[in-house]
C-alpha positions as CSV (number, residue, x, y, z in Angstrom):
1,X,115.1,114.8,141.5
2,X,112.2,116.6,143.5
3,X,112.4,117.8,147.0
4,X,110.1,115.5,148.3
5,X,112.4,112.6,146.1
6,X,115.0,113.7,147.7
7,X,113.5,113.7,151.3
8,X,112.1,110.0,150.9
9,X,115.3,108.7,149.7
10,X,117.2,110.1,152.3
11,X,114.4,108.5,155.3
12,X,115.2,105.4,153.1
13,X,118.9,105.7,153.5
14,X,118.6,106.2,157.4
15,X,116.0,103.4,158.1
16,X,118.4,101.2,155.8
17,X,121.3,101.9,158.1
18,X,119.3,101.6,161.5
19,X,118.2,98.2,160.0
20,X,121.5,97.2,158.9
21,X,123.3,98.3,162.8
22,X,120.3,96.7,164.9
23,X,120.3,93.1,162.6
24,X,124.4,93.1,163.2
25,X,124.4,93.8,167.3
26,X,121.4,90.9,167.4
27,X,123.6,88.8,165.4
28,X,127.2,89.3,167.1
29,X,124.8,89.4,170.6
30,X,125.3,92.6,171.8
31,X,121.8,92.4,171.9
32,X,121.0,89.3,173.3
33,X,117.7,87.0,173.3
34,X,115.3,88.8,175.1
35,X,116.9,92.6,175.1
36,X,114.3,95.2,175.3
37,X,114.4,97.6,172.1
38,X,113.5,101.2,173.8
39,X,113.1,103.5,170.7
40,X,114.5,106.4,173.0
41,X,117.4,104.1,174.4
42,X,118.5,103.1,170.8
43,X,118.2,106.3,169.3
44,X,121.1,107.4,172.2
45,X,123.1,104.3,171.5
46,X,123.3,104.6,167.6
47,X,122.9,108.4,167.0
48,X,119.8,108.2,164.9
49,X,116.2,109.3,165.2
50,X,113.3,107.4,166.1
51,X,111.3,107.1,163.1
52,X,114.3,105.3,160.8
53,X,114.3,102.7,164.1
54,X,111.2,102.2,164.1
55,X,110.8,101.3,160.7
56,X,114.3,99.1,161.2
57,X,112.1,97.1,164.1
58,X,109.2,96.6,161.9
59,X,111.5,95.1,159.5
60,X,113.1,92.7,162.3
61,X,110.2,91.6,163.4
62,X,109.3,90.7,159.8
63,X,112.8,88.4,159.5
64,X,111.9,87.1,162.9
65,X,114.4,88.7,164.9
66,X,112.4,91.3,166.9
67,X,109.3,90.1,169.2
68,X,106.4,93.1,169.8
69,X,104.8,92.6,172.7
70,X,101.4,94.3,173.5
71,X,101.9,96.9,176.5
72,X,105.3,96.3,176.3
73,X,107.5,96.8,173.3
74,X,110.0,95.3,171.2
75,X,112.8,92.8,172.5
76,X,115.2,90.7,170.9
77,X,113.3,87.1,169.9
78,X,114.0,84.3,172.9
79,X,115.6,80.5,172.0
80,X,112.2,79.0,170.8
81,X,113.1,75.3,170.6
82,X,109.8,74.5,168.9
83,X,109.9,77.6,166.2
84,X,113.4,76.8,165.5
85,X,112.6,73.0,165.1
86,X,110.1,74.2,162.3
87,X,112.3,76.1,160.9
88,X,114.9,73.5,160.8
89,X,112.8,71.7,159.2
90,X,111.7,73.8,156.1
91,X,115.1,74.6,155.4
92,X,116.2,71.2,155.3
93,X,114.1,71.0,152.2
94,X,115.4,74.1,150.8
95,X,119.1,73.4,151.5
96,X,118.2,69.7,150.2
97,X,117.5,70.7,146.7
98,X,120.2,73.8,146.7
99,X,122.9,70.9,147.6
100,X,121.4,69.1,145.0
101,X,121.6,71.2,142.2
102,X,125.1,73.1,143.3
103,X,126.7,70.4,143.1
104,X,127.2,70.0,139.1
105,X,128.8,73.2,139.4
106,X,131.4,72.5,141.9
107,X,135.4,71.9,141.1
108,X,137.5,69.3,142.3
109,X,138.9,72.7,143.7
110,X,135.7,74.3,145.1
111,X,135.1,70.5,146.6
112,X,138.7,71.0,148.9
113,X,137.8,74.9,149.8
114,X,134.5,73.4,151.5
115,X,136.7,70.1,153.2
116,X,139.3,72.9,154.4
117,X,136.1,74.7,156.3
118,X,135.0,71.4,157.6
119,X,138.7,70.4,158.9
120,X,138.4,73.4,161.0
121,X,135.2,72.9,162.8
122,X,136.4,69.6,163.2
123,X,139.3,71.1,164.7
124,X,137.3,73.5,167.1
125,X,134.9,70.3,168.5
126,X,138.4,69.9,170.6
127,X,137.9,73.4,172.5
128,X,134.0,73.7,171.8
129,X,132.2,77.3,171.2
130,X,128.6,76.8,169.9
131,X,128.8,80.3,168.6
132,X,132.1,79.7,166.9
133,X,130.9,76.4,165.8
134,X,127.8,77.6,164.5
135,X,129.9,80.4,161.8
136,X,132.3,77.9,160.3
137,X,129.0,75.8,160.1
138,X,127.6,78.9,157.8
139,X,130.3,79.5,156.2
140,X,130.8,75.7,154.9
141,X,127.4,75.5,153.8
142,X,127.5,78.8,152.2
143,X,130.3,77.4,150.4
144,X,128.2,74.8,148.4
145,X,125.1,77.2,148.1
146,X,127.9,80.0,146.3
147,X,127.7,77.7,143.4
148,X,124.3,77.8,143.0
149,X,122.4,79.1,139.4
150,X,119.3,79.7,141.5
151,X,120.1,82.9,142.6
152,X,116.4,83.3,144.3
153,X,117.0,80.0,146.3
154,X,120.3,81.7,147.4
155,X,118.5,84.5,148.8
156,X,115.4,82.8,150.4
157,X,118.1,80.3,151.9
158,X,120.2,83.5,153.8
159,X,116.7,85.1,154.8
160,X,116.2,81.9,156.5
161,X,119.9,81.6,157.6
162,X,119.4,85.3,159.0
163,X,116.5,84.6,160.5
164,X,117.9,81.6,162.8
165,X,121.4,82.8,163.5
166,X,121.2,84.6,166.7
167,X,119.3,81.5,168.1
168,X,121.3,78.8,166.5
169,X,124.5,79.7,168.1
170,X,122.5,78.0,171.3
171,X,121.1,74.9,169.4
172,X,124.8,73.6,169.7
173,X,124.5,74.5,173.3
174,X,121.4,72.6,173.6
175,X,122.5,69.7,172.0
176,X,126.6,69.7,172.3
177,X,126.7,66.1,170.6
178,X,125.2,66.7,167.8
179,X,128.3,68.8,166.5
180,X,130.5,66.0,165.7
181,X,127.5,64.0,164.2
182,X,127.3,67.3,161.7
183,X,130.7,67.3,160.6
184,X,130.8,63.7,159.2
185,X,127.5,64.4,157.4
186,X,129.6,67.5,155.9
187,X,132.1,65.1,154.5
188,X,129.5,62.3,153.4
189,X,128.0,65.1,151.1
190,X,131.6,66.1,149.8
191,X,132.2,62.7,148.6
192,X,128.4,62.2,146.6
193,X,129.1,66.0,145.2
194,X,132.9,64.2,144.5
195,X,131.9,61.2,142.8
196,X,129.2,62.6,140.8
197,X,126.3,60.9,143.0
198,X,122.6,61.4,141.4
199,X,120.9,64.5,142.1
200,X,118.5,62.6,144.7
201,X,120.8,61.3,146.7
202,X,122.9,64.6,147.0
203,X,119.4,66.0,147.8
204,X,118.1,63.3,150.2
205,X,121.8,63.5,152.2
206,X,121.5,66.8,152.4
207,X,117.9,67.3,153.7
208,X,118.4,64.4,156.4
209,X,121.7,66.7,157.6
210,X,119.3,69.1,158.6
211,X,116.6,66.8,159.7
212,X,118.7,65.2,161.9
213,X,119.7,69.0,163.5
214,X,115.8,69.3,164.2
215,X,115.1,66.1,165.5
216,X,118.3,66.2,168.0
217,X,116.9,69.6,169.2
218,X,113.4,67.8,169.6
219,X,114.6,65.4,171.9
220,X,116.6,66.9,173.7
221,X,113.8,69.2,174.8
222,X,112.0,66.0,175.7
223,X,114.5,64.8,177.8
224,X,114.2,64.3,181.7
225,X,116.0,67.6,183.8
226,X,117.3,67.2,186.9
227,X,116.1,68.9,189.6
């Protein structure tokens, strides 16, 4: 390997890393909505140079974690209700068909590994944390999509996944009611994927789950405040 291979590989390996540190502090919310990204700031706080950074924001921006503003500079992306109703939206479609098809694949075994993660988020509705709420609610559905043959639906699904996360642990916050609703859906999938349901329904089920997510985040947004 060259030099200059060497040298490129190495800016890789360090705008890899930045990219990899910055996504996980946005995601846990160390860097919370709205957090202004100062290049010279960050580069104290994680030990590493500017440029790697800099190529780590342009990638967040890209996943739609990072917002540039013009005079400004980067900040961690705010709660957009509308943006993450689209998006809610979309990936009801995708997670609709990835249900679908998983679900051929899935054990009588696999089937009580996903009800065990749904017992405990019914479980936490008792002392309710939307951002603990909002894992176990990853980690059940990631549980079906595991199963999955389409390993390029897989990885468009956690883009998207990714892409949401930091704002969906306050979509439960938003609309606090909507969390019980989402765990009997859980189960009424369980049972078509138990049973041996047709593809469509699995699919149609599924996609109205996360239908449902959007259009209680709609209205809520609609609804009358206070004063």
């Amino acid at each position: 390997m060259s030099v200059t291979q060497k040298q490129t590989r190495a800016k890789e390996s360090k705008a890899e890393v930045s990219y990899d540190l910055l996504r996980s502090r946005i995601l846990d919310g160390t860097y919370g909505p709205g957090y202004r990204l100062v290049l010279s700031r960050l580069a104290r706080e994680t030990g590493v140079s500017t440029i790697p950074l800099r190529e780590a924001l342009r990638r967040l921006q890209s996943d739609g974690l990072v917002e540039v503003e013009r005079n400004i500079g980067a900040r961690v992306a705010v709660f957009d209700a509308a943006q993450v109703e689209h998006s809610l939206q979309v990936l009801a479609r995708l997670e609709g068909y990835a249900t679908a098809i998983c679900a051929p694949h899935m054990t009588a075994r696999d089937i009580d590994r996903s009800r065990k993660v749904n017992a405990r988020m019914i479980k936490a509705l008792e002392d309710f944390d939307p951002a603990s709420f909002t894992a176990l609610n990853r980690e059940f559905h990631f549980s079906l999509y595991e199963h999955c043959p389409d390993r390029h639906l897989v990885a468009l699904l956690e883009a998207e996944w990714a892409r949401l996360d930091h704002m969906r642990r306050s979509t439960f916050t938003y609309v606090p009611g909507r969390a019980r609703r989402s765990v009997e859906e859980h189960e009424r999938m369980l049972e078509l994927i138990a049973v041996g349901a047709q593809a469509q329904e699995i699919e149609r089920v599924a996609c109205a789950h996360k239908i449902a997510t959007a259009d209680a985040l709609h209205h809520a947004q609609d609804a009358p405040r206070a004063d």
